[in-house]
LUMLO-645148 format. One record per residue: residue in three letters; x negated, y, z negated of N, C-alpha, C in turn. Coordinates in nm, 3 decimals, padded with zeros to 5 digits. Example, Ala and Ser with C-alpha at 12.3 -4.5 7.8 and 13.67 -1.06 7.14 Angstrom:
! residues 2
[pt ALA,[-01.319,-00.569,-00.780],[-01.230,-00.450,-00.780],[-01.320,-00.330,-00.780]]
[pt SER,[-01.285,-00.225,-00.708],[-01.367,-00.106,-00.714],[-01.290,00.003,-00.787]]
//
This chain:
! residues 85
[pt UNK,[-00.289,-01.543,02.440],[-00.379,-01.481,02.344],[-00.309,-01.361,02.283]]
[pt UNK,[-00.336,-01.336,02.174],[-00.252,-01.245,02.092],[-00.400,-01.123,02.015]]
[pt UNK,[-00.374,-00.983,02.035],[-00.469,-00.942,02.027],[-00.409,-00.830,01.870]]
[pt UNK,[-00.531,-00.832,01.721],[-00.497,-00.758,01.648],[-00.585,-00.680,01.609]]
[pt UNK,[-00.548,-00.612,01.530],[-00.640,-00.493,01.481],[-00.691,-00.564,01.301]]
[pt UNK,[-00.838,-00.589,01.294],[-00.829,-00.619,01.145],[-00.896,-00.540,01.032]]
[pt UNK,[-00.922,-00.547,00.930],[-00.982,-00.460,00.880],[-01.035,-00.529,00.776]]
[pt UNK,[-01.192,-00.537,00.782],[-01.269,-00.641,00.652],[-01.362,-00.514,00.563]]
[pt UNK,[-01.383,-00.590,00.463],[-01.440,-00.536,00.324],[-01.565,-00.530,00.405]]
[pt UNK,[-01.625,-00.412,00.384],[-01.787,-00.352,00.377],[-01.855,-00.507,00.327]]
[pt UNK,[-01.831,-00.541,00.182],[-01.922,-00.652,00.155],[-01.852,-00.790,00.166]]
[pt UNK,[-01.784,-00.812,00.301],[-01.705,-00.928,00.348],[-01.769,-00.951,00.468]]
[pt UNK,[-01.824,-00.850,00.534],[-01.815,-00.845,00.686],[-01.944,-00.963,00.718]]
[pt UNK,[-01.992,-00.981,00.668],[-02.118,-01.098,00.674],[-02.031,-01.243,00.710]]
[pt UNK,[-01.961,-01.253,00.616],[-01.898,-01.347,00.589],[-01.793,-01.351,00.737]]
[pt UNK,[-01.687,-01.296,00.737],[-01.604,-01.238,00.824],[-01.686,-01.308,00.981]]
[pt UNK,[-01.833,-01.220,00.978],[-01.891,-01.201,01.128],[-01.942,-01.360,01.142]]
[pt UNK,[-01.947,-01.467,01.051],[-01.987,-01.585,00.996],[-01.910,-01.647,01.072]]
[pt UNK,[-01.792,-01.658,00.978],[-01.640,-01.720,01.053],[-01.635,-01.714,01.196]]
[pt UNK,[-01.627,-01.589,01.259],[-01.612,-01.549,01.410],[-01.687,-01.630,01.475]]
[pt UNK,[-01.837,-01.622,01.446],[-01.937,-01.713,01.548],[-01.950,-01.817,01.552]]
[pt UNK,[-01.916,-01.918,01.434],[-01.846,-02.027,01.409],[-01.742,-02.045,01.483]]
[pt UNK,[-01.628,-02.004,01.550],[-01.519,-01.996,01.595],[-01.498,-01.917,01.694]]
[pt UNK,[-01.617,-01.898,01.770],[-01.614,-01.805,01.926],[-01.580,-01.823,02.002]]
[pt UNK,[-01.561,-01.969,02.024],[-01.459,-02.015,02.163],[-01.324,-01.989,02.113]]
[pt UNK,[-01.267,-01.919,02.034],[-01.130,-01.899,01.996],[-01.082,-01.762,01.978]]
[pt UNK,[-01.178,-01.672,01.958],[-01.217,-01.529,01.902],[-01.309,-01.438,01.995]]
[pt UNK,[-01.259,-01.314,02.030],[-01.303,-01.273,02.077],[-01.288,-01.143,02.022]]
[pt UNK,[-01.449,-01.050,01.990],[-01.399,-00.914,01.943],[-01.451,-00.808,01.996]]
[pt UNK,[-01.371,-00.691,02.054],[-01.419,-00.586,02.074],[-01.366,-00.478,02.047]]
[pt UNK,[-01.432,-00.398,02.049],[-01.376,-00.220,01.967],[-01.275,-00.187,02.091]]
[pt UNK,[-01.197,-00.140,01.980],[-01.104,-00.003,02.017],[-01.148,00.141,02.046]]
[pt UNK,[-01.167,00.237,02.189],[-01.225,00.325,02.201],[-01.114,00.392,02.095]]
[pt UNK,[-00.987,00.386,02.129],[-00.901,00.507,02.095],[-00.891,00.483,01.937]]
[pt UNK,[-00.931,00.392,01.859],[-00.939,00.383,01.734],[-01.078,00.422,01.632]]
[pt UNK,[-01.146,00.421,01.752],[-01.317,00.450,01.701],[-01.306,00.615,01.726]]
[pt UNK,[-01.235,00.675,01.785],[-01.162,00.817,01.786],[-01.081,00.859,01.711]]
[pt UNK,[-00.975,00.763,01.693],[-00.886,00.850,01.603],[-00.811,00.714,01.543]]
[pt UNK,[-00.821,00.721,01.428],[-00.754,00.562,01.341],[-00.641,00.574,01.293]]
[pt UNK,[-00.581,00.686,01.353],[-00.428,00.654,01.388],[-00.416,00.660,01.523]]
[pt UNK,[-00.430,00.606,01.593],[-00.422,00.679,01.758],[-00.265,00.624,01.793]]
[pt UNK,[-00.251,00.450,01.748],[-00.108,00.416,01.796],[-00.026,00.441,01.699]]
[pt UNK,[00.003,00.505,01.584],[00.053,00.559,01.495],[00.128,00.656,01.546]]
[pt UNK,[00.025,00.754,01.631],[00.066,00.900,01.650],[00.081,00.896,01.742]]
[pt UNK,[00.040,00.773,01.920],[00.123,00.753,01.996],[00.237,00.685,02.030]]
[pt UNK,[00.269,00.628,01.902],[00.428,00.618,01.883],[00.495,00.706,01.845]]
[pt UNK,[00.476,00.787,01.739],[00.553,00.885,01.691],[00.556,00.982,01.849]]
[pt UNK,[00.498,01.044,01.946],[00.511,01.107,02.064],[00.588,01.008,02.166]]
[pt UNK,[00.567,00.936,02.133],[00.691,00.848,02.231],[00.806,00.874,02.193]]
[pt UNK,[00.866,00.841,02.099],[00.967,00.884,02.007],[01.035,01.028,01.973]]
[pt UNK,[00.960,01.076,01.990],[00.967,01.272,02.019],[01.012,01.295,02.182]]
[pt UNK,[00.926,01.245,02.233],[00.982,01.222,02.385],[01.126,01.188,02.425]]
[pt UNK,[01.115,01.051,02.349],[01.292,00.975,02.351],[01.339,01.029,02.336]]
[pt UNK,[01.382,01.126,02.209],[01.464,01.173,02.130],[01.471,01.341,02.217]]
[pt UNK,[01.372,01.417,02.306],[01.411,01.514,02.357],[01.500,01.484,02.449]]
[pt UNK,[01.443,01.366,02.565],[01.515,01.341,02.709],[01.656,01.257,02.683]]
[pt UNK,[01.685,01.216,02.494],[01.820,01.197,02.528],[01.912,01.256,02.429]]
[pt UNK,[01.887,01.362,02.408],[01.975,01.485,02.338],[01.953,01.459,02.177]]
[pt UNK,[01.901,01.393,02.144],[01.852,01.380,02.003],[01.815,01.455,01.919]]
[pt UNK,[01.705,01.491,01.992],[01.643,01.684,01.920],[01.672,01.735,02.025]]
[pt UNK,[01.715,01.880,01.922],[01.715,02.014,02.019],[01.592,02.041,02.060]]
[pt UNK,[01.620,02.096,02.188],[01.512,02.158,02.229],[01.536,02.301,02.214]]
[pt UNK,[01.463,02.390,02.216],[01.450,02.544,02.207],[01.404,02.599,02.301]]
[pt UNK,[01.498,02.712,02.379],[01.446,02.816,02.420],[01.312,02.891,02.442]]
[pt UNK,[01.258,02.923,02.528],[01.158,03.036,02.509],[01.181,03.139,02.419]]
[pt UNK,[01.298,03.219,02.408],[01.360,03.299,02.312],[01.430,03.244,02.199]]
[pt UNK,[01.437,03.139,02.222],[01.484,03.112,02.097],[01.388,03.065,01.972]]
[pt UNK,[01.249,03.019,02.062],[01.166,02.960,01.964],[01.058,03.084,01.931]]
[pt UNK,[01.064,03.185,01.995],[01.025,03.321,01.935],[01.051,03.399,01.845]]
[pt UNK,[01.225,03.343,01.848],[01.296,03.415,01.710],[01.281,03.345,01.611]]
[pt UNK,[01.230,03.188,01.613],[01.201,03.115,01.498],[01.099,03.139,01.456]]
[pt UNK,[01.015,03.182,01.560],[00.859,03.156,01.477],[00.859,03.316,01.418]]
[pt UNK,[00.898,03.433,01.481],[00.909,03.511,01.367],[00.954,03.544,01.299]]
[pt UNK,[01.091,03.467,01.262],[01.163,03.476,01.118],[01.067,03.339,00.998]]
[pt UNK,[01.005,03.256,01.082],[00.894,03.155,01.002],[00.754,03.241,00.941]]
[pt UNK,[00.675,03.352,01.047],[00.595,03.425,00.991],[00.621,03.537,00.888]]
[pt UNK,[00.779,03.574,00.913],[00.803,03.679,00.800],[00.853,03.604,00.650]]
[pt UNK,[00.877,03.497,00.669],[00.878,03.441,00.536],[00.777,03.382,00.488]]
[pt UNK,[00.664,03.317,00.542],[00.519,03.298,00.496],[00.442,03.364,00.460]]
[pt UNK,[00.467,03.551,00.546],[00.395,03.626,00.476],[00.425,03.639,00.381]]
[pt UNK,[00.603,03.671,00.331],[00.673,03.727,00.224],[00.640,03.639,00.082]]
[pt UNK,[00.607,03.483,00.141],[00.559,03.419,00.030],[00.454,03.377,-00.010]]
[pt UNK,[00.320,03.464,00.092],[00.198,03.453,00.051],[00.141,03.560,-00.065]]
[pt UNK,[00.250,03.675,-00.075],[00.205,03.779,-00.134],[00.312,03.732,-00.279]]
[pt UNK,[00.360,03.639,-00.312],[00.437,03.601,-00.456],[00.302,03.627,-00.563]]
//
């Protein structure tokens, strides 16, 4: 069994929910908690997988405690400097 994510027209879904019950011994549907939450959920838990990868195998730098202090306030002194343009 192969399981997907689908997405039907507001004024399809009659039709759509038609098909299914017609075809229930083949079909089976139930919600996604983590998509009824957030409709990117495997979107953005891929992209953190991938952030992950890329820390634990030298891909991205990682930063310092001090070092990411000196970024973020050379980042706030130029946001202020360019909020006041």
């Amino acid at each position: 069994m192969q399981t997907l994510s689908v997405q039907v027209q507001d004024n399809y879904i009659q039709n759509f929910m038609s098909y299914v019950n017609n075809h229930s011994e083949n079909i089976t549907i139930s919600k996604d908690k983590n998509l009824e939450i957030d409709p990117y959920f495997y979107e953005r838990k891929q992209d953190l997988e991938q952030i992950i990868e890329d820390s634990e195998n030298g891909t991205m730098e990682m930063l310092s405690q001090e070092q990411y202090e000196k970024e973020m306030k050379i980042f706030f002194k130029d946001l202020n400097a360019n909020a006041n343009l």
